[in-house]
Structure formats: structure tokens, C-alpha cells
C-alpha positions in Angstrom: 129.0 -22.6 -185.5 131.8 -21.3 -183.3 129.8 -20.0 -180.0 131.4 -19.7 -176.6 128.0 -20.9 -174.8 125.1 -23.0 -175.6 122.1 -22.6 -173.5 118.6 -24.1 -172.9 116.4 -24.4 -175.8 119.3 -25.0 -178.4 118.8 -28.5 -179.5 115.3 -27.7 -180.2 116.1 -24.9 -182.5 118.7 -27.5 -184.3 115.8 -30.0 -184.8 116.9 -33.0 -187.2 116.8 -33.6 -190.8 119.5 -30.8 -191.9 122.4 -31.5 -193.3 125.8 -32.0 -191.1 126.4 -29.4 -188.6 129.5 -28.8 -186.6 129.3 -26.7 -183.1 132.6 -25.3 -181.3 131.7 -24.8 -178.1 133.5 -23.2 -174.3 131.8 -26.5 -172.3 134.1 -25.8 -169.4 133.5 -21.9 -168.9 130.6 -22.6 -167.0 128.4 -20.6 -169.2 127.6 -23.5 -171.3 124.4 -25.9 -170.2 126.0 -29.4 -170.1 122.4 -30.7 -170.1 122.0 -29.1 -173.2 125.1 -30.4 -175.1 124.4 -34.2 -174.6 120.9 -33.2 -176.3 122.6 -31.9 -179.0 125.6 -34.9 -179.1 122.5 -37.4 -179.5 121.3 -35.4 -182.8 121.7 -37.0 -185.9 123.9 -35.0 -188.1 125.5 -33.3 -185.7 129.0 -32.9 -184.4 129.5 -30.7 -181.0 133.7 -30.4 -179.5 135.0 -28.2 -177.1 137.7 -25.4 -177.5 139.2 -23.9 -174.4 138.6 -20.0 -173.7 136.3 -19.5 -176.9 134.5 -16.3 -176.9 133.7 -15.9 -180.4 129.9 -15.6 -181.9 130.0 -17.2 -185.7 127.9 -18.8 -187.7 129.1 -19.8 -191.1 126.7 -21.2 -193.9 127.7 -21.8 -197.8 127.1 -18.8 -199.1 127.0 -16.3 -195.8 128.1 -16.0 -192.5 126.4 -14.2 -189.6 129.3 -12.6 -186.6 128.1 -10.7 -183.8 127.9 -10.9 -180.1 124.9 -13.1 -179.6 125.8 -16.5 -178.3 123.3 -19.8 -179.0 121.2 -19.4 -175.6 118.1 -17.5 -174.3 119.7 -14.5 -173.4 121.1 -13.8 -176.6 118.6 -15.0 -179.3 115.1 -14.8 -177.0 113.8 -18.0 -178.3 113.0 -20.0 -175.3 109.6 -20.0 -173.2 108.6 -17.0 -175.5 110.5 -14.2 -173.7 112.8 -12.0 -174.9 116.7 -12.6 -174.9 117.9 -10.9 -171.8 120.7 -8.4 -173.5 121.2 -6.1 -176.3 123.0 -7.7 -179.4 124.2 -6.9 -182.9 126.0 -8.9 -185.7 126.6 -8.6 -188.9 125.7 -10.6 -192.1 128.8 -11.1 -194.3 128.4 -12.3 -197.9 131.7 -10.7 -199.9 134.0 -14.1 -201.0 137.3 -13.1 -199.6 135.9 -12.6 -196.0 134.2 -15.9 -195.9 137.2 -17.8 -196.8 138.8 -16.2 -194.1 136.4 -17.2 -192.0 136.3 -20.7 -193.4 139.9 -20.9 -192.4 139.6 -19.5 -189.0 137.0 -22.0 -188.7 139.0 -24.9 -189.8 141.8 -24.3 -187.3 139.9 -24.3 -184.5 138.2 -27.5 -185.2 141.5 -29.5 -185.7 142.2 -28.0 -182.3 139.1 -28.8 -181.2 138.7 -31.5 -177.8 136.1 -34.2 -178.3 133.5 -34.3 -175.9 133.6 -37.0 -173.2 131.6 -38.4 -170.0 134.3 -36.4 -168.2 134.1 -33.3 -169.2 130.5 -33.2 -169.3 131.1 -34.3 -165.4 133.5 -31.6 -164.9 131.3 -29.1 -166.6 127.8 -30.4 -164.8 130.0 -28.9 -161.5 131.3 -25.7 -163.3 127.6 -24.6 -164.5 125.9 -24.9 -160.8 128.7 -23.0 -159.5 128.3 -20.3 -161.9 124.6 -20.6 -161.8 124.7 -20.0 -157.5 126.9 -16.8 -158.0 124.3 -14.9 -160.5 123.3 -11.7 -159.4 120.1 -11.8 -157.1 117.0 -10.8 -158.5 116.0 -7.5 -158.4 114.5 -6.1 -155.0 114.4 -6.7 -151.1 111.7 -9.5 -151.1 111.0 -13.2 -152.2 108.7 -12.5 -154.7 108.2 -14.6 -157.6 106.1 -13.7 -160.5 105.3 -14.2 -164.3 108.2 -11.7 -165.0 110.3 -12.5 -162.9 110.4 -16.2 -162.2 113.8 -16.9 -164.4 115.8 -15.1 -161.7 114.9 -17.6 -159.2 115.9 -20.6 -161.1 119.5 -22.2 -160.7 119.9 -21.0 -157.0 119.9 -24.5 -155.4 116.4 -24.2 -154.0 113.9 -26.9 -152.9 110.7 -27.4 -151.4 110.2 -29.9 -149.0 106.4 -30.7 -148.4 104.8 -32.5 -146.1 101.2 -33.7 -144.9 101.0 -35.6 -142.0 100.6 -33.7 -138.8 104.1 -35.0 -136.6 103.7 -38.0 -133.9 103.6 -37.6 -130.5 107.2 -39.5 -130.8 108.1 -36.8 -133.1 106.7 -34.1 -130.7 108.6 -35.4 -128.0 112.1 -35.3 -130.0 111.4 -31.7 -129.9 112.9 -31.6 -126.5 116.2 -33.5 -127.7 117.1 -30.3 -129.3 120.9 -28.8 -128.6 120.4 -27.5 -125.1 116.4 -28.2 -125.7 116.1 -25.7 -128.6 112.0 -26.6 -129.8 111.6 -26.2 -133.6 111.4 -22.4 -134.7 113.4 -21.0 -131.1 116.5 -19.5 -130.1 118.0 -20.2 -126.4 118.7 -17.3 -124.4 121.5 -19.2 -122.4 123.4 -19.8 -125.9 122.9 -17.3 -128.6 125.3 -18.7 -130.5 123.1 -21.8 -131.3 120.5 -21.3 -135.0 117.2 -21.8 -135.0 116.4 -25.0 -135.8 113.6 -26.7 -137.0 112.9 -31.1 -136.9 112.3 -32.8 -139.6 112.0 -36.5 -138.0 112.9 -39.1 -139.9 113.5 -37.4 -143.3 116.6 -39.2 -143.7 117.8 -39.2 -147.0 115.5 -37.0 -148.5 117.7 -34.1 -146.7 121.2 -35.5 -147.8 121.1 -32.3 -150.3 124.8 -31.1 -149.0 125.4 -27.7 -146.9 123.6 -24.3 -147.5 121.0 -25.7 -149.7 117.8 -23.4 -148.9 114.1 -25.1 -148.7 110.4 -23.7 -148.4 108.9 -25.4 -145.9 105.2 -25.9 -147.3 102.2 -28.4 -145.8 100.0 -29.5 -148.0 96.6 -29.6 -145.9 94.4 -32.6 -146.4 91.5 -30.4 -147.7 93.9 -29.3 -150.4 95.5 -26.0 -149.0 98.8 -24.9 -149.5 100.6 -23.3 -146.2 104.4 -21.5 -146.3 105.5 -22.2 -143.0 109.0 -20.4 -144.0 112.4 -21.0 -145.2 115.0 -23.6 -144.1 118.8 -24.0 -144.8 120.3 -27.2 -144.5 123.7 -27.4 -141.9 127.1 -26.9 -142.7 127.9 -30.4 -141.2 124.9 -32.1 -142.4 121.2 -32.6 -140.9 121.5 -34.8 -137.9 121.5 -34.1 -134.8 122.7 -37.1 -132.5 121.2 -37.0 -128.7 122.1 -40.2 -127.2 120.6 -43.6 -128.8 118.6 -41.1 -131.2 118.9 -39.1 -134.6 116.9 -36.2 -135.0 116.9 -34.6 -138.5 117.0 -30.6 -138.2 117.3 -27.4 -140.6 118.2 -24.1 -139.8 115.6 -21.6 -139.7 116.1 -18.4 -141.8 113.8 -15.6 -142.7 116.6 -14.2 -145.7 117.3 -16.0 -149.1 120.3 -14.3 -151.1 119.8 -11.2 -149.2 115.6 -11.1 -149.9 113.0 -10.8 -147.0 111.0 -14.4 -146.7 108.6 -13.2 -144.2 104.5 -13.8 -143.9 103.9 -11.8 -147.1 106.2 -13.6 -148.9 105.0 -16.9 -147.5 102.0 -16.7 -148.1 102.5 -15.2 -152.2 104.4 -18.1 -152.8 101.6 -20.5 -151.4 98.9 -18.4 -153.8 100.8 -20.0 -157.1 102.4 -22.9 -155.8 98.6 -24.2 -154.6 97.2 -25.3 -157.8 100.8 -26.5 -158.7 100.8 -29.0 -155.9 97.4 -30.1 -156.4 98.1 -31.4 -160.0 101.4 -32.9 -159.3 101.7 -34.0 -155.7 101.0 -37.6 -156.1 103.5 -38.2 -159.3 106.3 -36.1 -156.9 106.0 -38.3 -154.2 106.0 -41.8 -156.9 109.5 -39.9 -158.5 111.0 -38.8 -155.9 110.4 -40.5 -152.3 111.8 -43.5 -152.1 109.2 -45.0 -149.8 106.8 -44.2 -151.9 105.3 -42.6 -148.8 102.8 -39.3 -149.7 103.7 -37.6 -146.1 106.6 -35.7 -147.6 108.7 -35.1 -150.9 111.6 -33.0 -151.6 111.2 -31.0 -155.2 113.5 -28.8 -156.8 112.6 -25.4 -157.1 113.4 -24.9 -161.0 111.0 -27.5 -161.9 107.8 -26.7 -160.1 108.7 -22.6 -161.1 108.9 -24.1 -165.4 105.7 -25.9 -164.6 104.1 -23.0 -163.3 105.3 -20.1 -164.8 107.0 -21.9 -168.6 105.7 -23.8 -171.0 107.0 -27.9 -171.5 109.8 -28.7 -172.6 110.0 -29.0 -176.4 106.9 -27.5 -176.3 106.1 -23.8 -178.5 105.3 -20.7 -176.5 101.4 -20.4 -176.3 100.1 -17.1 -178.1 99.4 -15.1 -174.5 103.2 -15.7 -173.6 104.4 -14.0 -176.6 102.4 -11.4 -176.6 103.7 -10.5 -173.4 107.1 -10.7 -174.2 106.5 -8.7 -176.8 104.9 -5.8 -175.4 107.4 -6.2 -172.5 109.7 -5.3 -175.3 108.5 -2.6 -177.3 107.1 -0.8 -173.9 110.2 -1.3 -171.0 112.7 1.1 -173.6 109.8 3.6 -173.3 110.0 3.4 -169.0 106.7 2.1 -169.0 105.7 -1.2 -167.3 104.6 -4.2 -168.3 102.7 -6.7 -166.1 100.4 -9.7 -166.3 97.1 -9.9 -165.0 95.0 -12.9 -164.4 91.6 -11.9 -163.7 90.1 -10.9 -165.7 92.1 -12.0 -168.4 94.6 -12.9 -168.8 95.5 -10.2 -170.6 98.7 -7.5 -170.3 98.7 -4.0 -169.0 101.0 -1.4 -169.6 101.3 1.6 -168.0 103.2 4.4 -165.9 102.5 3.4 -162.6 103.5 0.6 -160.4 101.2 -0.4 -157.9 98.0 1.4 -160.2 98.5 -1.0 -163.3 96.8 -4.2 -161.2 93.8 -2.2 -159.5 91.4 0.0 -160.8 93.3 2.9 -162.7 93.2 6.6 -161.2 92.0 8.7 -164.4 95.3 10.3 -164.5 96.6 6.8 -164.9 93.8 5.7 -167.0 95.2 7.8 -169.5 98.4 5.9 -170.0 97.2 2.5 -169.5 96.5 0.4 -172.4 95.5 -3.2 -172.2 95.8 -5.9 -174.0 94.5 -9.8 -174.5 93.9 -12.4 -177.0 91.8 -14.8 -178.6 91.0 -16.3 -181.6 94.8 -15.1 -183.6 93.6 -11.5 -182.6 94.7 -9.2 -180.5 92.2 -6.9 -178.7 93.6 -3.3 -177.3 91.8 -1.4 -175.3 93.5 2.2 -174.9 92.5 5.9 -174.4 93.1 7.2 -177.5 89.7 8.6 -179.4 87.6 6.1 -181.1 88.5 7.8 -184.3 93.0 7.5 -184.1 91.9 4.1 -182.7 89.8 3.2 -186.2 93.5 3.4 -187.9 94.5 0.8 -186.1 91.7 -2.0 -186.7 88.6 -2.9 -186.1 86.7 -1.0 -183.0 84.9 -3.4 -180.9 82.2 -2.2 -178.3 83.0 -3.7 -174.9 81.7 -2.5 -171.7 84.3 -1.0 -169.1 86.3 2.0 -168.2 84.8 5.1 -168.8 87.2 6.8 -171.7 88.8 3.4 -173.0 88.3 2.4 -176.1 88.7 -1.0 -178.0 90.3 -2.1 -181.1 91.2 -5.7 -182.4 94.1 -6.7 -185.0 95.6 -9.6 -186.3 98.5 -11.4 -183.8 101.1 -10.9 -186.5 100.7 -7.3 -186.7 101.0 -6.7 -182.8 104.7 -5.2 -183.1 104.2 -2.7 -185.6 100.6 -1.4 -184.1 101.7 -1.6 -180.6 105.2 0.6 -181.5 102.5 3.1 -183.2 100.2 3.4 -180.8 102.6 3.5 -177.4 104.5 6.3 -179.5 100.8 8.4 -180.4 100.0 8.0 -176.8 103.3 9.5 -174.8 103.2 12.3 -177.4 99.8 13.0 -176.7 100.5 13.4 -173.2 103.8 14.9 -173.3 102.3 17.7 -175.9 99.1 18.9 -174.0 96.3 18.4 -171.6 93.4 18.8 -174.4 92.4 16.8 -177.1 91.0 17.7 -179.5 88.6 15.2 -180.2 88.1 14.2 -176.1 88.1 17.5 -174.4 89.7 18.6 -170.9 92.2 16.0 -169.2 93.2 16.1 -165.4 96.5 16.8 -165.0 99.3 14.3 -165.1 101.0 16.4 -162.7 100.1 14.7 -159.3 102.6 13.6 -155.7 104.6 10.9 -156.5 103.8 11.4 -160.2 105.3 14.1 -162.3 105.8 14.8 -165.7 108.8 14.1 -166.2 108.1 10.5 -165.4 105.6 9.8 -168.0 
């Protein structure tokens, strides 16, 4: 292979056992996971080197080769976590014997001019990958919202968690009034507006030597098991201690914006609903990895791994069947302008529809009409949709289950999703683009509502 970057998920789709592979790689463009390389350098049979400003997207086999634009990551190929790649590719397949050898030679050249890997450059490379990982574009919208669909956008930003459980001291209380021009945790002064808000975080110590700008959820982990979001915190440009006299107090800057998103008490308090049961399973192992004390009042926790715990499946591990069926309806259904969403109770199961808010409560019967919903169990896939019992019959096996009135419900085999679902999302936006009547149904309402015309669905 001759790919410019190499991303999460690729030494896994190597495995062992093959014969000897060779990998040209761009280690030093920052688009390359360094992390990910020395997984693959530790492969048997495998040979990875770096080449300077490679852009190129080649495979070569014996007997083919395969050039296009996709390079060996989750965005190009989709394999990882079960989602889809994040961008449109193409390549091409090349069998005719002249053109391989040509490629064969291309090949060849840039191997000899190839730069083995060292501890250094995956250094070097370790920096140039965070930097390039901080200046990603935002994720989409004005608020901190992380969900199922959207939780790969917030990894890679230098976020943390810090979270506590002790109540503070009245030593601790008393610093409070040690504060620059006696500033108390979460207030400005009038008499010095130049001065942040600042929050104590006594005796924390080394646990906030995390360098300047790095943002942290402040969350308390109550002693009856309830997760609170007190806010955000950003760490100060010239470090975390404040010195007042004989003491050290340890502060943050409080902030109520991350990368230009409102972190406010919705926000707060939808990050507590899924961090909750992620804190109650792994709390106690945090604390034993990562406080050096070994004390459970507080731990600091990178954001990326408690959102791949949460929201992604473990490492090495396959996709489970309700994750790629979500990807894949995401897929076939987004082209369309139609949104896909994840619902967990009941369920889980995915809904796709028109609407935006309408697709997680109860569906308005104009809605109702566009929604289909889907879940799994037992290697099938049960639809439930508004089509007529009898177009539904074509696509499996009709199942009588209780719910909306007008939906209807079908079952197929997993493997057979992609085709079906194309089918059916295809039937229904003709159906509704053609005429209010069915045949078979009778009399719609009208799709043509406030906030909802036509020419949306």
C-alpha cells in the first residue's frame, strides 16, 4: 500500500497470518494516527516507512491493484465502530498487465526512498496529530450536545472531566477568600473586571498539570450514585496556582462556551443523563489508573475515552448488530434529506423521518406518514412503516404488533436490510410526493402544514 494516512481501526483490519505486507505512509502530515502505526510496526509480517508529502491512495496485490481517493482510515473506508466513512470516495480496480507494472515501479521507487520509522518521528508525529486534531472543524450547531450520532466530533479536542466526591473542607472553604482580590469560586469582581471567573480546586495538584487552555467538565459524583454537571472549566494560561502568601490555591477559569458551543444548564445536565451510568461502572478503576493517591475524592479522565465507552464499542472489538444497522440506515436515508436518530426507549431501535424534533415523541399523523421504524433481534430486522399491509407483504414477513394506528410491521433477514430499506424509503417518498390518496388506505391529511411544506418531504 502507498496511503498518505492511516487511521484508527487499521491494524485490526490487517490482522496477522498474511503474507508480507509493505505500507508507505505521510506519518508526519498530521493526518496519520501515530498510535496506530506502532500497532501496525508490532505486526508480524509487516513493514510500515514514511515518505514525505504522500498523497497517493494505492493498493497493489499480484494480480490487481485498487487507486482511488480513499485513504486507510474511518473516514474513507467506514469500517470502524460500525459507522459509515465520513466522505464520498471512488477508485478504480486495475487489472490490464502494462498498467500494473507501472504501478509496480512507481511503487518501487518510493520505497527505496522511503524513511524508516523511528521513536522520533513517532514523537514528532504524536505532537503533529493533536495539533491537527484541536484545529478540526467544531461540530455542527450552537450547543454542547453530545449524542449517539454525533459523539466522534467531540473526540480529539483536548477535553477532560475532572470528578469529584467529597464535599470541600472548611479549610478548603476558607481558601475561597484567598482569591485574587477575594474572587469566591464561580464570581466576577466589580472593582476588576479584568480578572476570570475562577473556580478552587484545593489541593488537586498534579492532577491539573494538563498545560494551558485545556477545557474540563466539572462533574460530582453524589454518594447516592448521582451524577451532577456543575459546568465547564479552562485551565490558565500560566498554569493553575494561585500563590497568596504561605499558600497555594489550585484554580480554573470558569467558562460557559467550548469551541464556540453554549455549556449552559441544558447542556449540563444532558451530559450528566449519559455520563451517569458511565461513572457508576468505571469510577472506582479511574481513580486506581489514574490518581496517584489512590484517593476516590477526585480523578481526572479524558474525554475521548469515557465518550468510546459510552457511545463505541471496545477496542478490537466487532460492531454489535444495532450499531450497524444504524449506520446503515443513516446511510441510505440522509442522501434522501430525511433523518436518522436513535431511540432508547423503547428500543433501541432507529427512526427515520422528516421531522426533527417529531421523530423522538409521539408522531403527528402527518408525520406518522413518513416515519418508519426500525429494530432488531434475533439476525432480523423488524420495520414498522405506513405503507399498506399488502406492499408491506413484498417485503417479508408481516408481524402483528400493537402500536400506532396506521403502522404496519414487517421482519426480514439482517443481511437483506440495504436492499429492502433502499425499496421501501424510495415507495414511500413517491407515495407522498404523488398524491394524498391511497388506494388501498383511503384519505391522508395533508402534508402541507407551518413549518412543514411539500417541498421538504
Amino acid at each position: 500500500m502507498a496511503v498518505a494516512y492511516v487511521g484508527s481501526g487499521a491494524a485490526e483490519q490487517l490482522g496477522g497470518g498474511h503474507k508480507a505486507t509493505r505500507i508507505l505512509c505521510d506519518l508526519l502530515s498530521g493526518g496519520t494516527n501515530p498510535n496506530e502505526v506502532a500497532k501496525i510496526q508490532a505486526l508480524a509480517g509487516v513493514q510500515i516507512r514514511h515518505v514525505d508529502n504522500l498523497h497517493a491512495k494505492v493498493m497493489l496485490a499480484p494480480s490487481y491493484a485498487l487507486v482511488g481517493s480513499a485513504n486507510f482510515s474511518d473516514n474513507g473506508v467506514g469500517w470502524h465502530d460500525g459507522m459509515p466513512g465520513n466522505l464520498i470516495e471512488a477508485g478504480c480496480r486495475v487489472t490490464d498487465d502494462v498498467q500494473l507494472d507501472h504501478i509496480r515501479t512507481w511503487f518501487k521507487r518510493y520505497w527505496e526512498l522511503s524513511e524508516e520509522i523511528t521513536a522520533d518521528l513517532l514523537s514528532q508525529a504524536s505532537i503533529n496529530w493533536a495539533r491537527r486534531q484541536r484545529g478540526r472543524p467544531r461540530p455542527a450547531g450552537d450547543r454542547f450536545i453530545i449524542t449517539p450520532e454525533n459523539w466522534r466530533s467531540y473526540t480529539g479536542r483536548d477535553t477532560k472531566l475532572v470528578i469529584w466526591r467529597r464535599r470541600p473542607t472548611a479549610e478548603e472553604i476558607a481558601s475561597e477568600g484567598e482569591l485574587p482580590d477575594g474572587l469566591a469560586p464561580g464570581t466576577s469582581s466589580p472593582n476588576n473586571p479584568h480578572w476570570k471567573k475562577l473556580d478552587r480546586y484545593h489541593e488537586w495538584g498534579d492532577l491539573l498539570n494538563l498545560g494551558p487552555g485545556v477545557v474540563l467538565l466539572d462533574v460530582r459524583y453524589q454518594p447516592q450514585g448521582k451524577v451532577v454537571c456543575y459546568g465547564a472549566r479552562r485551565t490558565l494560561a500560566n498554569g493553575h496556582q494561585v500563590r497568596r502568601g504561605s499558600r497555594t490555591i489550585d484554580v480554573m477559569e470558569v467558562i460557559s462556551v467550548i469551541d464556540g458551543q453554549r455549556f449552559e444548564t441544558a447542556e449540563r445536565d444532558q451530559l450528566a443523563s449519559w455520563l451517569q451510568p458511565e461513572i457508576q461502572r468505571h469510577y472506582i478503576r479511574w481513580c486506581d489508573e489514574l490518581n496517584p493517591d489512590h484517593d476516590e475524592g477526585g480523578v481526572v479522565v479524558d474525554l475521548d475515552r469515557v465518550l468510546k465507552g459510552a457511545f463505541g464499542t471496545a477496542e478490537g472489538a466487532h460492531p454489535s448488530e444495532f450499531q450497524q444497522l444504524f449506520a446503515l440506515a443513516s446511510r441510505i436515508s440522509e442522501p434522501l434529506g430525511w433523518r436518522c436518530v436513535t431511540v432508547r426507549s423503547p428500543g433501541p431501535e432507529v427512526r427515520i423521518g422528516t421531522g426533527s424534533k417529531n421523530l423522538r415523541r409521539k408522531e403527528t399523523p402527518a408525520l406518522g406518514r413518513v416515519n418508519l421504524r426500525l429494530s432488531i433481534r434475533d439476525g432480523m430486522v423488524r420495520c414498522g412503516s405506513y405503507l399498506s399491509p399488502t406492499k408491506l407483504a413484498a417485503y417479508g414477513t408481516p408481524l402483528r404488533l400493537s402500536g400506532a394506528e396506521g403502522r404496519h410491521w414487517v421482519q426480514w433477514p439482517t443481511e437483506s436490510t440495504a436492499v429492502l430499506l433502499a425499496r421501501m424509503l424510495d415507495e414511500t417518498r413517491d407515495r407522498l410526493n404523488g398524491s394524498d390518496v391511497d388506494p388501498e388506505s383511503g384519505p391522508q391529511k395533508s402534508l402541507q402544514r407551518a413549518g412543514s411544506p411539500r417541498s421538504a418531504v
